[in-house]
C-alpha positions as YAML, in Angstrom:
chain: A
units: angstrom
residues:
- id: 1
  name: UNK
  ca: [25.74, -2.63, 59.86]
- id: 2
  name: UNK
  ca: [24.82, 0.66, 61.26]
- id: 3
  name: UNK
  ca: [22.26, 2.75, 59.72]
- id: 4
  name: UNK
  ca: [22.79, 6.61, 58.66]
- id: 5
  name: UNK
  ca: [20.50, 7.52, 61.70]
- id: 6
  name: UNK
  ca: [22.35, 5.80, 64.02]
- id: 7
  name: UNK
  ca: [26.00, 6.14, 62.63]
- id: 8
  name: UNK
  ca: [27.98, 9.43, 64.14]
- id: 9
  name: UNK
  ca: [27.55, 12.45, 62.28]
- id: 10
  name: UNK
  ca: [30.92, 13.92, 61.25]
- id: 11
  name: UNK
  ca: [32.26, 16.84, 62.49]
- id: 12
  name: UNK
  ca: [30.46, 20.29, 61.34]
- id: 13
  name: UNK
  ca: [33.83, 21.92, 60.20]
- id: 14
  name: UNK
  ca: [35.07, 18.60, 58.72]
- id: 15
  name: UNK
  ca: [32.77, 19.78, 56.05]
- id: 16
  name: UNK
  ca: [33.50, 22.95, 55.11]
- id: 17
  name: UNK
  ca: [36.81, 24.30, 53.53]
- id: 18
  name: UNK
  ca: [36.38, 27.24, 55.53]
- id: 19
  name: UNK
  ca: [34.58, 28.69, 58.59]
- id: 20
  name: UNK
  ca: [32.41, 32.08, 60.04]
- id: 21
  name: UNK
  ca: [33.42, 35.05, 58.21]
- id: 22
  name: UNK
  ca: [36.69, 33.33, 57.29]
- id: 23
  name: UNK
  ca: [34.73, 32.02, 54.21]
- id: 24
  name: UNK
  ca: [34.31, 35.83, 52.81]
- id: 25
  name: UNK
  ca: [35.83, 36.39, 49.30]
- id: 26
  name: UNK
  ca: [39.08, 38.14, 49.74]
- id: 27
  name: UNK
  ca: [38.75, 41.67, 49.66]
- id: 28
  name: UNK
  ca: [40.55, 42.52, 46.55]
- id: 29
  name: UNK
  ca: [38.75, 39.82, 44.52]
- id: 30
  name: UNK
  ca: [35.54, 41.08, 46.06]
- id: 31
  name: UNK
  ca: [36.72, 44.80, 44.16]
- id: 32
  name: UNK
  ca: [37.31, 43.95, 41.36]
- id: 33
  name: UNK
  ca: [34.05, 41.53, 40.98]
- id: 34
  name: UNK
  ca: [32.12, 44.59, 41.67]
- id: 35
  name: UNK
  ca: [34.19, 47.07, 39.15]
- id: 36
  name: UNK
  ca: [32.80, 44.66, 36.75]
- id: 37
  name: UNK
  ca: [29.40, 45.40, 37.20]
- id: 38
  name: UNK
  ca: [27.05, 47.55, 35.21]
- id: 39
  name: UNK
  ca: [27.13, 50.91, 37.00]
- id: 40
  name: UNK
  ca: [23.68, 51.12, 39.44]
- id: 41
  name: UNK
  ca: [21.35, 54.12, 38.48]
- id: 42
  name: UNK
  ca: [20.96, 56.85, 41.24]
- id: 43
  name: UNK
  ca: [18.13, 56.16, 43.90]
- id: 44
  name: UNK
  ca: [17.20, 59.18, 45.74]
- id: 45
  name: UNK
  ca: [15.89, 57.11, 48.94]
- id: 46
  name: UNK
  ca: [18.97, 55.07, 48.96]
- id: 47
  name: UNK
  ca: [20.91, 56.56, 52.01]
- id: 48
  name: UNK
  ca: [23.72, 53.68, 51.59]
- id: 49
  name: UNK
  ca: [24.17, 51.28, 48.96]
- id: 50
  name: UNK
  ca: [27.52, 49.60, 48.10]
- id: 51
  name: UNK
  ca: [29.37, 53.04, 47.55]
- id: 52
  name: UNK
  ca: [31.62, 53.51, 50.94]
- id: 53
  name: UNK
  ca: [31.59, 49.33, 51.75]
- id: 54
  name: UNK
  ca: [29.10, 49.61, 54.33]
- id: 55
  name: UNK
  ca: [27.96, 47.24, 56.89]
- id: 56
  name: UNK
  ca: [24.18, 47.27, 55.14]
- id: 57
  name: UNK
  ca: [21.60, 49.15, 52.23]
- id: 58
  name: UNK
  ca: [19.62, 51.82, 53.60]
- id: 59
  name: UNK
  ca: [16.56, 53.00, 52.43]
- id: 60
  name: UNK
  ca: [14.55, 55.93, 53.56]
- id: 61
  name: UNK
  ca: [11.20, 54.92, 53.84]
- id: 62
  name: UNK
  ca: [9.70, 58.46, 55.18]
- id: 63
  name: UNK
  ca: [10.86, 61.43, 56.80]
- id: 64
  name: UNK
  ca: [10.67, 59.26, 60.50]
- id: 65
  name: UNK
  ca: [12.00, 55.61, 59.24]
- id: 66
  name: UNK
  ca: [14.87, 54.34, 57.22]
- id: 67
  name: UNK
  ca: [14.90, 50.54, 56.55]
- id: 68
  name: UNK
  ca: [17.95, 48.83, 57.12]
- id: 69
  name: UNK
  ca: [18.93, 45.33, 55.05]
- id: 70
  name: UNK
  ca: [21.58, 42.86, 54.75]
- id: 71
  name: UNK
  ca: [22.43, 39.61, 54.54]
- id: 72
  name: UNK
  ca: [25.49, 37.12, 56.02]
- id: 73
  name: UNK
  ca: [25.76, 33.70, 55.98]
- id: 74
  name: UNK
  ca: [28.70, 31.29, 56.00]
- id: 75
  name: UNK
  ca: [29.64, 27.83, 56.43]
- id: 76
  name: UNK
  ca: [30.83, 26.00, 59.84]
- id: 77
  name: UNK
  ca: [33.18, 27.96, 62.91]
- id: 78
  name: UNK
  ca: [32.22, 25.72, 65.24]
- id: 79
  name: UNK
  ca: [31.25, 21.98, 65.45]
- id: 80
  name: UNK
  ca: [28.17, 22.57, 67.82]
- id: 81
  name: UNK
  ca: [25.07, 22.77, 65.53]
- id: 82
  name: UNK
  ca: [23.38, 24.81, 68.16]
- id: 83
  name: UNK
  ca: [26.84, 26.95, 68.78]
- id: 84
  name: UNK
  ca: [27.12, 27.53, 64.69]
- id: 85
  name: UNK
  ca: [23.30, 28.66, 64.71]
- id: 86
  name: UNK
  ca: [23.90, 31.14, 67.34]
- id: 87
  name: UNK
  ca: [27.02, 32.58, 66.02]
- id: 88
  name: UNK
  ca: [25.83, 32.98, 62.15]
- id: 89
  name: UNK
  ca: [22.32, 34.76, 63.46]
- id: 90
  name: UNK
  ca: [24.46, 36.98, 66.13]
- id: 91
  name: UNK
  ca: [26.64, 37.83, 62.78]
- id: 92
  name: UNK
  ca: [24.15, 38.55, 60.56]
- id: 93
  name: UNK
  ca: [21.85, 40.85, 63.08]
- id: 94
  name: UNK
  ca: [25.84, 43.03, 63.64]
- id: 95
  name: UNK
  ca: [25.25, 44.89, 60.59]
- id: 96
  name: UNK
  ca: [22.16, 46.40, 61.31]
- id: 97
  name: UNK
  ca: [23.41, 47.61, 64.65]
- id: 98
  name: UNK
  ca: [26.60, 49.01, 63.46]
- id: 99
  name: UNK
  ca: [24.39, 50.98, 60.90]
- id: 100
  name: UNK
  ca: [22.61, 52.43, 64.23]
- id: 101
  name: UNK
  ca: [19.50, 50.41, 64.24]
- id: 102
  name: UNK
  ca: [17.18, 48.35, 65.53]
- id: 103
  name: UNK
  ca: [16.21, 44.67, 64.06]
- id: 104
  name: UNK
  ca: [12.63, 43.76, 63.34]
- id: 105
  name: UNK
  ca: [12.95, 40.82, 61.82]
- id: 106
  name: UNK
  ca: [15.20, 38.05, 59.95]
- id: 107
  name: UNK
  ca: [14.79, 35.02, 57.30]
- id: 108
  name: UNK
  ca: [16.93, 32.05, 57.22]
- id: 109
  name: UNK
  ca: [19.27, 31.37, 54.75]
- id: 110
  name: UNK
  ca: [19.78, 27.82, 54.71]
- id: 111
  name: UNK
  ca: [22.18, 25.49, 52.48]
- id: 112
  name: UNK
  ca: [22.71, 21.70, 54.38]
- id: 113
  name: UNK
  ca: [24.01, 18.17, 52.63]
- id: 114
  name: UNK
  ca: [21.09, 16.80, 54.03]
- id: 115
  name: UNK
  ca: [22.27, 13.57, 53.26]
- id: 116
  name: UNK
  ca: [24.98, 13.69, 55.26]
- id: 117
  name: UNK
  ca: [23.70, 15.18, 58.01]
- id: 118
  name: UNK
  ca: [21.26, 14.17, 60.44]
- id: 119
  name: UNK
  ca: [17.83, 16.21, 60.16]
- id: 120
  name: UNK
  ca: [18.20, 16.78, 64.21]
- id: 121
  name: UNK
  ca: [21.54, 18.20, 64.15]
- id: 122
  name: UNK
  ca: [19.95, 20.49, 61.20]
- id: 123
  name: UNK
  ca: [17.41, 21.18, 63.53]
- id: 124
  name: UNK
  ca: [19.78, 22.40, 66.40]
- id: 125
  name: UNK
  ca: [21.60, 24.95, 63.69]
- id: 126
  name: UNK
  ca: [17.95, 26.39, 63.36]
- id: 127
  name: UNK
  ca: [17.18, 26.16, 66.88]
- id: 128
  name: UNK
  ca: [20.44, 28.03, 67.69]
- id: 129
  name: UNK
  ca: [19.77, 31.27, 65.24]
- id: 130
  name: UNK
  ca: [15.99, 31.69, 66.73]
- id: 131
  name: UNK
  ca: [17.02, 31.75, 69.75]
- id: 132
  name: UNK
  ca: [19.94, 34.47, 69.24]
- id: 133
  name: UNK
  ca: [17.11, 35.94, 66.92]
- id: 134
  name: UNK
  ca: [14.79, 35.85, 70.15]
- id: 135
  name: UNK
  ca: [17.23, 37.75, 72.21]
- id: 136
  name: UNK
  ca: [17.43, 40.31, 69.94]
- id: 137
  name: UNK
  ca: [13.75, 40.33, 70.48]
- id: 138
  name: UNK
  ca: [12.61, 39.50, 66.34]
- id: 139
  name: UNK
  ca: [11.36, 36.58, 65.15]
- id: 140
  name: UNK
  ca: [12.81, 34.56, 61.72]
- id: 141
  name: UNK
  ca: [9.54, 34.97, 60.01]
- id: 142
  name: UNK
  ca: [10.56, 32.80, 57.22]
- id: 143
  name: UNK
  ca: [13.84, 32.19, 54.75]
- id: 144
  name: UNK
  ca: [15.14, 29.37, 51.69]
- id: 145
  name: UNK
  ca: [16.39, 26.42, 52.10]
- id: 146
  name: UNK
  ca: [18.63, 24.35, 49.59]
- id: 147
  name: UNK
  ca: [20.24, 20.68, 49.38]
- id: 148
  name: UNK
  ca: [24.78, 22.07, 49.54]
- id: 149
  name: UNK
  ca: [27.79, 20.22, 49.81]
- id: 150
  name: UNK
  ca: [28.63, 21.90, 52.51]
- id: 151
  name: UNK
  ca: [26.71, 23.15, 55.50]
- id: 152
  name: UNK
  ca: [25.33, 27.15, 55.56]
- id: 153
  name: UNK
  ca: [23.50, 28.95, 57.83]
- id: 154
  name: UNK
  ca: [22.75, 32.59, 58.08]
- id: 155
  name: UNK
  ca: [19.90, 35.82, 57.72]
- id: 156
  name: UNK
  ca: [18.64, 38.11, 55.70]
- id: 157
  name: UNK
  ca: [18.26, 40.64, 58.62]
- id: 158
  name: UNK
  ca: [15.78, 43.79, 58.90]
- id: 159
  name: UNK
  ca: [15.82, 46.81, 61.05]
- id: 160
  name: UNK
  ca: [14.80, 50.15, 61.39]
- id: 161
  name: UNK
  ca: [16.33, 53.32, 62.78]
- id: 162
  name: UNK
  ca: [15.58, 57.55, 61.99]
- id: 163
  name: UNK
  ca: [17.35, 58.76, 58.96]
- id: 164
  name: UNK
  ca: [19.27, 61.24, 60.76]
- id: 165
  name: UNK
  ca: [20.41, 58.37, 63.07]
- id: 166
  name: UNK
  ca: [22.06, 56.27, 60.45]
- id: 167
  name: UNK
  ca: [25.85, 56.29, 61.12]
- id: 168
  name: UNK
  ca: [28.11, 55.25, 58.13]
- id: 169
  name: UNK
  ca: [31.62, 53.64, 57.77]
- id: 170
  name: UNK
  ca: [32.35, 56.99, 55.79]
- id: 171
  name: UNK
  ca: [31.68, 59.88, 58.12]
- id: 172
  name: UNK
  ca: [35.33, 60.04, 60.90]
- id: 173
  name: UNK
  ca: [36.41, 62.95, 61.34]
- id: 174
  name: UNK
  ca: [40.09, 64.43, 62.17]
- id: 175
  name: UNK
  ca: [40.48, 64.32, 66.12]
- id: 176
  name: UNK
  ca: [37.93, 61.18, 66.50]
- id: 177
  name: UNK
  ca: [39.13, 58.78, 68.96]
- id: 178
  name: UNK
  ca: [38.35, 54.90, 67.90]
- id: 179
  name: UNK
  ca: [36.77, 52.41, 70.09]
- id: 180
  name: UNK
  ca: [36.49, 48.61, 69.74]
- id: 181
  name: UNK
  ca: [33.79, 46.85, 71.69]
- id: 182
  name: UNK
  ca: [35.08, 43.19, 71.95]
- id: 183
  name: UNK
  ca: [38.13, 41.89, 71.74]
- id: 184
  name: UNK
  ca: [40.12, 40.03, 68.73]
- id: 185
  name: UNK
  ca: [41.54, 36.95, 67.36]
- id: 186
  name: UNK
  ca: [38.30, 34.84, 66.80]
- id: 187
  name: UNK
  ca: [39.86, 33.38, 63.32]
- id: 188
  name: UNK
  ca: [42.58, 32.07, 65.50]
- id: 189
  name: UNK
  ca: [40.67, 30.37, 67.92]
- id: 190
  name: UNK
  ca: [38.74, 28.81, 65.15]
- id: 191
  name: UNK
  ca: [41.92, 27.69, 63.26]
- id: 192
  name: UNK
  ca: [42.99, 26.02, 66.82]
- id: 193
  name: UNK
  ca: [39.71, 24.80, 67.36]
- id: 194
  name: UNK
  ca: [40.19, 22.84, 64.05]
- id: 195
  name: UNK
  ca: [43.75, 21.46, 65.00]
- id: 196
  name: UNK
  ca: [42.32, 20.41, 68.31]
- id: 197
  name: UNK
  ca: [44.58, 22.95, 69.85]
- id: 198
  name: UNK
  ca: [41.62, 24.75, 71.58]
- id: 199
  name: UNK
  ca: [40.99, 24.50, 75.52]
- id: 200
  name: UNK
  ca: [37.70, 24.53, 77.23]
- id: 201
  name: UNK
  ca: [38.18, 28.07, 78.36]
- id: 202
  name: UNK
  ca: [39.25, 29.20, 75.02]
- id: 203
  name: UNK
  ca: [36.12, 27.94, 73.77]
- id: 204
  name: UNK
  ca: [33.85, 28.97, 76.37]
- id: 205
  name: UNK
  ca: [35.49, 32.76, 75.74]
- id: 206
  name: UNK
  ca: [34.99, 32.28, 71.77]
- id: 207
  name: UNK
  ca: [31.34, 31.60, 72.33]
- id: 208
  name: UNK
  ca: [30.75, 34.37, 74.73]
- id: 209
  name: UNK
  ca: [32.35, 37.39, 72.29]
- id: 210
  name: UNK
  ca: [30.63, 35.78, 69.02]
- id: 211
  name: UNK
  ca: [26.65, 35.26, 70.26]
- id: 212
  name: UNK
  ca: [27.02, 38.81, 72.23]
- id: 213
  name: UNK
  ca: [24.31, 41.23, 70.17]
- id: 214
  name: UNK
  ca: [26.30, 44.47, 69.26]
- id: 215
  name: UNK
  ca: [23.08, 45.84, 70.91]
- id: 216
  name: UNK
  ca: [24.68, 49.20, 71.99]
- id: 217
  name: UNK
  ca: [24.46, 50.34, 68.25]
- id: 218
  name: UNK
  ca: [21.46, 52.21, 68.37]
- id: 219
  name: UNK
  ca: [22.50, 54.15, 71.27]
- id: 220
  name: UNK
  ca: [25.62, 55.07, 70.43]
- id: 221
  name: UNK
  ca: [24.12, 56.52, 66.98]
- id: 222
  name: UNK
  ca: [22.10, 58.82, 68.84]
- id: 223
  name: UNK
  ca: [25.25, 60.33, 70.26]
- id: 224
  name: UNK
  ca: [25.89, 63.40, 68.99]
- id: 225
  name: UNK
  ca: [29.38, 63.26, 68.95]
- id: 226
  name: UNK
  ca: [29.48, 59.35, 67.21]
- id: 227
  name: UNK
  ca: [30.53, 60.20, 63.83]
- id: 228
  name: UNK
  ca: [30.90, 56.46, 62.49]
- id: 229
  name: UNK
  ca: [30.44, 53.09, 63.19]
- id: 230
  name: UNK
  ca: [31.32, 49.91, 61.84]
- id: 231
  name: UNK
  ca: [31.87, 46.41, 63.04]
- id: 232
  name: UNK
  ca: [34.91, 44.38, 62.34]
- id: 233
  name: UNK
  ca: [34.54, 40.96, 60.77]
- id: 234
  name: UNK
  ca: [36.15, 38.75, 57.70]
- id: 235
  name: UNK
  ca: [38.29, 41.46, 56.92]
- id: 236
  name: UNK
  ca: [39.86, 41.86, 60.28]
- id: 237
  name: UNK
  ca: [40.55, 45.20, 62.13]
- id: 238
  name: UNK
  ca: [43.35, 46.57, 59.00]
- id: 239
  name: UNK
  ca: [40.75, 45.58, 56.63]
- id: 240
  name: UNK
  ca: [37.66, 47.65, 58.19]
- id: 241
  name: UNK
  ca: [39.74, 50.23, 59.54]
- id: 242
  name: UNK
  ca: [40.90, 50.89, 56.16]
- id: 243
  name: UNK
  ca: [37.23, 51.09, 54.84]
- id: 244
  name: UNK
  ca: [37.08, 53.64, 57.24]
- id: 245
  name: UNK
  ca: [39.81, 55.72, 56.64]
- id: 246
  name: UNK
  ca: [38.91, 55.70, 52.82]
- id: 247
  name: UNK
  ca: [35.17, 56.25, 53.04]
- id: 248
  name: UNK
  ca: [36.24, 59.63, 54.88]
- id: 249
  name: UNK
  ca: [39.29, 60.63, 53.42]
- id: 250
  name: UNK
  ca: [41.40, 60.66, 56.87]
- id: 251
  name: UNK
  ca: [44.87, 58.42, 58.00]
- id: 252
  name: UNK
  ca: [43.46, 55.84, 60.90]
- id: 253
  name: UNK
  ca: [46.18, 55.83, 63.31]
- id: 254
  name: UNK
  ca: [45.96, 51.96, 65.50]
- id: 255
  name: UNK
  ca: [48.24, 51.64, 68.59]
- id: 256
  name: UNK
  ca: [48.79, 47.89, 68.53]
- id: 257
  name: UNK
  ca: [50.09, 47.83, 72.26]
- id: 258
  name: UNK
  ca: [46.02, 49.00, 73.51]
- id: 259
  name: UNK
  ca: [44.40, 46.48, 71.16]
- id: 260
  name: UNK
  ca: [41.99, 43.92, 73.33]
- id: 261
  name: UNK
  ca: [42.50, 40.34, 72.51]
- id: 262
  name: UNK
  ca: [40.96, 36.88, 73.45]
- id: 263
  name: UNK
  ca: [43.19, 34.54, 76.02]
- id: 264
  name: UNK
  ca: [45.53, 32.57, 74.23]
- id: 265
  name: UNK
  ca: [45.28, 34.10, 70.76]
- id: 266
  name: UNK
  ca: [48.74, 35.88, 71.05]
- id: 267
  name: UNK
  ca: [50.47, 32.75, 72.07]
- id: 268
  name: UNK
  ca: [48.89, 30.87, 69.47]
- id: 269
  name: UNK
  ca: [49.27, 33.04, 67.00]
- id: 270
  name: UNK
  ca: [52.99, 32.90, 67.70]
- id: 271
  name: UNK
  ca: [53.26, 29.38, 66.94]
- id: 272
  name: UNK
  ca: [51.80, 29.76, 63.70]
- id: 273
  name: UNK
  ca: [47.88, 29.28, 64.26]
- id: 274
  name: UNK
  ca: [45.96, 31.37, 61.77]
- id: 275
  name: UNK
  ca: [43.93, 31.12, 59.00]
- id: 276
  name: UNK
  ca: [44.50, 31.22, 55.38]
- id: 277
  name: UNK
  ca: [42.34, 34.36, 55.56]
- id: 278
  name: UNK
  ca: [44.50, 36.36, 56.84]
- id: 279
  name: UNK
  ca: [47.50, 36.08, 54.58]
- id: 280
  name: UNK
  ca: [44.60, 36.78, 51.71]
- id: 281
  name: UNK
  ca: [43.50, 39.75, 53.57]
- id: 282
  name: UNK
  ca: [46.97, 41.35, 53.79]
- id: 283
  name: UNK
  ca: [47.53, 40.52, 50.11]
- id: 284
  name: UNK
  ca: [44.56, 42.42, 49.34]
- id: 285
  name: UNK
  ca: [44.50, 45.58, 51.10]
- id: 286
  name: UNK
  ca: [48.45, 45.71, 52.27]
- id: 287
  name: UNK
  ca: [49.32, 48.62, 50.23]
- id: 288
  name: UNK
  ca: [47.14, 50.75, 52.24]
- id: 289
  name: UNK
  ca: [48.69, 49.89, 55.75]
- id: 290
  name: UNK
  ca: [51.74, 51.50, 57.27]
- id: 291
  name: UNK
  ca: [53.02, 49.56, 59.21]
- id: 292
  name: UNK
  ca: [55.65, 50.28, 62.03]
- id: 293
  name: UNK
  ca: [58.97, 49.05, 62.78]
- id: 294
  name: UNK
  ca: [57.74, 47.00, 65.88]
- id: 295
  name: UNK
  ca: [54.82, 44.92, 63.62]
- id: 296
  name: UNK
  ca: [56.70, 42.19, 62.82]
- id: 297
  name: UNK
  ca: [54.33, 39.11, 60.84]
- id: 298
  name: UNK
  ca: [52.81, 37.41, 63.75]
- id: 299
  name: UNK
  ca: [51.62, 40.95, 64.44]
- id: 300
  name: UNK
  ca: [50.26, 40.83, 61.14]
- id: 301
  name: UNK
  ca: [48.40, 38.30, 61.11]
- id: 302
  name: UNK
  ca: [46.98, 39.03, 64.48]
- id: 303
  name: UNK
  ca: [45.74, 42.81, 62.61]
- id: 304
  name: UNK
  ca: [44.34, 40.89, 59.86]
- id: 305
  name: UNK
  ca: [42.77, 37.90, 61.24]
- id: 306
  name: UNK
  ca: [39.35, 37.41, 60.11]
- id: 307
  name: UNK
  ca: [36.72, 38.27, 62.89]
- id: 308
  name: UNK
  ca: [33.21, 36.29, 62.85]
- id: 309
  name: UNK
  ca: [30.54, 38.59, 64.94]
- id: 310
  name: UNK
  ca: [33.20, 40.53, 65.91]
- id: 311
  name: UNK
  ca: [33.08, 44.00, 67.89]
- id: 312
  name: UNK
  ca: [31.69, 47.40, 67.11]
- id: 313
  name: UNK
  ca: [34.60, 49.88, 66.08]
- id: 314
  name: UNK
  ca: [33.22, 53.55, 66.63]
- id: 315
  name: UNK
  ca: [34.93, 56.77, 65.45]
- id: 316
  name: UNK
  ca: [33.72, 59.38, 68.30]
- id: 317
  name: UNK
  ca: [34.82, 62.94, 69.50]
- id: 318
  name: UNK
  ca: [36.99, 63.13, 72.15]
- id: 319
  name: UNK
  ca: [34.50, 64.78, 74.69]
- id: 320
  name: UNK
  ca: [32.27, 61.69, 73.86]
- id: 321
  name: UNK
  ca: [34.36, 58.72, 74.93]
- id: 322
  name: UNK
  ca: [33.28, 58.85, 78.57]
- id: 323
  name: UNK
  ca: [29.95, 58.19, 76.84]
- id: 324
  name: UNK
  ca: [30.73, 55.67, 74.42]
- id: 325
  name: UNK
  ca: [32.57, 53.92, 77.42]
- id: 326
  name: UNK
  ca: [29.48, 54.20, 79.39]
- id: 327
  name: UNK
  ca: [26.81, 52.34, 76.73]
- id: 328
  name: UNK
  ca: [29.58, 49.52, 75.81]
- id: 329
  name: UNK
  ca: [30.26, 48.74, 79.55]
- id: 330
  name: UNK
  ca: [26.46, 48.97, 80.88]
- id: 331
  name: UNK
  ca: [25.87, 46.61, 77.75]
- id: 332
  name: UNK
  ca: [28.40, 44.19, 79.23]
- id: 333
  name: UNK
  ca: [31.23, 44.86, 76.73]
- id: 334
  name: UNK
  ca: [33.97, 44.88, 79.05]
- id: 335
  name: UNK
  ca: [36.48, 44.86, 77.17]
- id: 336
  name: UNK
  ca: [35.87, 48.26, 75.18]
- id: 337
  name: UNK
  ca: [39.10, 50.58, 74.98]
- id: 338
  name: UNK
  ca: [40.03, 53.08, 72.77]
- id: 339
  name: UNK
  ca: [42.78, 51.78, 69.94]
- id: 340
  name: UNK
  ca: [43.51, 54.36, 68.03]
- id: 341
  name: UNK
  ca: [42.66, 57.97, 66.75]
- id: 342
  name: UNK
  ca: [41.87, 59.48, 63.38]
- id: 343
  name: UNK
  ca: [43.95, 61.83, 61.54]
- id: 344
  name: UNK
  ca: [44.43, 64.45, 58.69]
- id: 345
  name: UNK
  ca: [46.13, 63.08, 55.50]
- id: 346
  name: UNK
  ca: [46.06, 60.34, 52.94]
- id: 347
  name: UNK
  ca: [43.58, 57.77, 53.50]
- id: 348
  name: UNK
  ca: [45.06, 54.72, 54.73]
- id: 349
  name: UNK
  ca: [46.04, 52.84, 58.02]
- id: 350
  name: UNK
  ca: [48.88, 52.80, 60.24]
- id: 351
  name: UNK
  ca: [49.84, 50.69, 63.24]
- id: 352
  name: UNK
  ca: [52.28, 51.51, 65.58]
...
C-alpha cells in the first residue's frame, strides 16, 4: 500500500470549486454585503477607502508619502504549485500599481488542506509568490497560515507613492482615450485548462500575461495627462469599466472590434468555454451596459470574463497616448492599444 508521501498528489484545481479571481463574490452580492454595513466615520488621511471601488486604501502618511494597502488571495487557476504562487503574488502586488505606486513589501496569506497535500508542493506555492515578490524587488516579510479545505494563496501587499501621484478609478474625464495593457480572456483559458482543452502554447501565453508586474503604474501616474487607472480582474473589462464610468460620472464608450485578446480564447469561447463567473458578472452589473446590435452572447461573455492579474486600463488625454504607448511598450506590454474613449452623459458602459 502506498503511503500519503509517496501516493500522487491530486490535481491543484481538482480542489477548488473555483479558480484566480474567478473565485471573487459576484459583484452585486458584494453591494449589497457592504450596504449592510455600519456607515465608516470620516478619516481625514484616508485618500481612498471603499467609496469609488478602488483597486486599494490609501492613507496619507505626510505631505511626501501616502501608504498604499490591499489584499487578494484566491484559490487554484492553475495546477502548477509554483505557477499558482506566481500568479496569486503577481495579482495581489496589481493593485498597488494601478493605484500609481510602488510595493515595499507583502505578507502571505495562506489557507492549504495540509492533509491532502504534500508539504513540498505547499512549499513550491510559497516558493512561486517570493519569487514574483522578488521581481518586484520586496520581500514577503511575514503572513498567516491556516489548515482549509481548499487550497489559498495570496498577499497582503504594501506600497508607497506621493499623494498627488495617487490615480483613482474615479477621476476620467470627457475626451480621455482608454488603454488596456494586456490582453483578455484569462477565465477562459482557465475554464479550458480545467476541461483539458488547453494547448501548450495556450498555457505558456496564460502564464506569461498573469506573472507580468503591472510595473508601468507608477510611471504612468506621474503623467500629467493620466487621469485614472485601474486594472481589470474578477469582474472582467464591463465590470471595471463600469466602476469607472460611475466613480466619474461619464458614459465609457468600448469598441469591441480593437479589444486585445489571448490566442485561442475567441474560438473557445465560441464553443461554449467560460466560466460560471461570467454569467454572474453580467447578472450583476448588466443594467449598466449598452450593448450594441453586433454583441451577440459569446461576445458577452468574452466582455465579462473574469480576468486573474489582468492588464492595466488607463483613462488618459488624447495628447498623452503617444506616452502611455511609450511606458507600456518599453515595459514589454506589447499588446497595449487603445479600446475605447470616455464620454459626457449617464454613467454607464457601452460596447459597440
Amino acid at each position: 500500500m502506498t503511503d500519503h508521501a509517496e501516493a500522487t498528489p491530486p490535481r491543484l484545481t481538482s480542489l477548488s470549486h473555483g479558480g484566480g479571481c474567478g473565485c471573487k463574490i459576484a459583484p452585486g452580492v458584494l453591494a449589497d454585503l457592504l450596504k449592510r454595513a455600519a456607515p465608516a466615520p470620516v478619516w481625514p488621511q484616508l485618500l481612498v477607502g471603499t467609496d469609488t471601488s478602488d483597486d486599494a486604501a490609501v492613507y496619507r502618511l505626510n505631505d511626501e508619502q501616502a501608504l498604499i494597502a490591499t489584499t487578494d488571495f484566491f484559490m487554484p487557476i492553475v495546477d502548477d504549485p509554483y505557477d499558482f504562487g506566481r500568479i496569486a503574488a503577481t495579482n495581489a502586488l496589481s493593485d498597488v500599481y494601478a493605484m500609481g505606486g510602488t510595493p515595499v513589501m507583502a505578507l502571505a496569506i495562506v489557507g492549504m488542506p495540509v492533509n491532502v497535500l504534500p508539504h513540498d508542493v505547499i512549499a513550491d506555492i510559497l516558493r512561486g509568490g517570493e519569487d514574483a515578490c522578488a521581481k518586484a524587488g520586496i520581500p514577503v516579510a511575514g503572513g498567516h497560515s491556516i489548515d482549509s479545505v481548499e487550497p489559498i494563496y495570496g498577499l497582503a501587499a504594501m506600497g508607497i507613492a506621493h499623494p498627488d501621484r495617487i490615480r483613482r478609478n474615479a477621476d476620467a474625464r470627457p475626451g480621455d482615450l482608454l488603454v488596456l495593457g494586456k490582453p483578455l480572456g484569462v477565465g477562459i483559458q482557465s475554464a479550458a485548462l480545467k476541461r483539458g482543452l488547453l494547448d501548450a502554447a495556450g498555457y505558456e501565453a496564460m502564464i506569461a500575461t498573469t506573472t507580468r508586474l503591472n510595473t508601468p503604474g507608477p510611471t504612468l501616474a506621474a503623467m500629467r495627462g493620466v487621469h485614472a487607472i485601474t486594472d481589470v480582474t474578477g469582474f472582467g473589462l464591463l465590470g471595471h469599466a463600469l466602476e469607472l464610468a460611475r466613480g466619474a460620472g461619464v458614459t465609457v464608450r468600448i469598441r469591441f472590434d480593437d479589444l486585445p485578446w489571448l490566442p485561442g480564447v475567441r474560438d473557445l469561447a465560441a464553443e461554449g468555454v467560460i466560466t460560471g463567473a461570467s454569467g454572474r458578472n453580467w447578472a450583476a452589473y448588466g443594467d449598466g451596459v449598452r450593448l450594441g446590435d453586433g454583441i451577440d452572447k459569446t461576445r458577452r461573455d468574452l466582455l465579462t470574463d473574469p480576468q486573474t492579474s489582468g492588464g492595466l486600463l488607463v483613462s488618459c488625454a488624447p495628447q498623452s497616448l503617444g506616452g502611455v504607448l511609450e511606458v507600456f511598450h518599453r515595459e514589454g506590454f506589447i499588446d497595449a492599444t487603445v479600446v475605447g474613449e470616455v464620454r459626457p452623459g449617464a454613467a454607464g458602459v457601452e460596447v459597440g
